[in-house]
N, C-alpha and C positions, 0 to 999 in steps of 0.2 A: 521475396517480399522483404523489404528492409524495415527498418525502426521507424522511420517516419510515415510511413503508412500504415501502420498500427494503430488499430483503437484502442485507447486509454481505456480499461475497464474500472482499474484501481485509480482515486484518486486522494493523494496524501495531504494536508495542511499540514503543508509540512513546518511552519512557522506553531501549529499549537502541539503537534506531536513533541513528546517526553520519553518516545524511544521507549516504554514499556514492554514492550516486547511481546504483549498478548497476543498481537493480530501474525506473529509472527509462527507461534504455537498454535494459532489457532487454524490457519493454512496448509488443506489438505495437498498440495499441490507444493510448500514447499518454496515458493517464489518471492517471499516477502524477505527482505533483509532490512539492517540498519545502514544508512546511507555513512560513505566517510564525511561528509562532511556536516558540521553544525547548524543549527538553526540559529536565531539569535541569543535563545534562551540556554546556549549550552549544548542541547540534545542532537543527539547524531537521531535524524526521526526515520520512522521508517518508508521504505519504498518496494517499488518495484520496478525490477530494469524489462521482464519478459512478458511485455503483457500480452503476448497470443498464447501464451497457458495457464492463464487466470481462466475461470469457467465462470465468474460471475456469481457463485455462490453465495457472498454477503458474512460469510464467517467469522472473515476481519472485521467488517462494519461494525458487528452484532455484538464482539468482542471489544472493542472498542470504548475504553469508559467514556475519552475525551472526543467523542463522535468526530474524531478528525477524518474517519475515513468515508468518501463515496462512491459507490460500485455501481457501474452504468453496464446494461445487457445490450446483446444488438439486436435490432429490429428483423 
């Protein structure tokens, strides 16, 4: 199963994230890093490259002050 067939579960704005690093600590799984490269405002935001091991949980979300993040489950 490749990358492109993957369901997005995390989704980053990644233009309002400031890289705070909570949803990073907040991730029981582990899979959340800071991206190398910038957003416009400076900030390396954060992502996720493996999303068939995100579980959907909402931990980042919930963690999240600047509610950049959205966690979509599958049907």
């Amino acid at each position: 199963m490749g990358t492109s067939t993957a369901v997005r579960r995390v989704v980053f704005d990644e233009e309002r994230c400031k890289g705070c690093e909570l949803c990073i600590n907040a991730c029981p799984k582990g899979i959340i890093h800071l991206a190398k490269h910038t957003n416009s405002r400076g900030f390396h935001p954060a992502t996720v490259e493996d999303q068939e091991k995100c579980t959907s949980c909402t931990f980042c979300a919930r963690m999240c002050p600047d509610t950049v993040i959205e966690v979509y489950r599958d049907k």
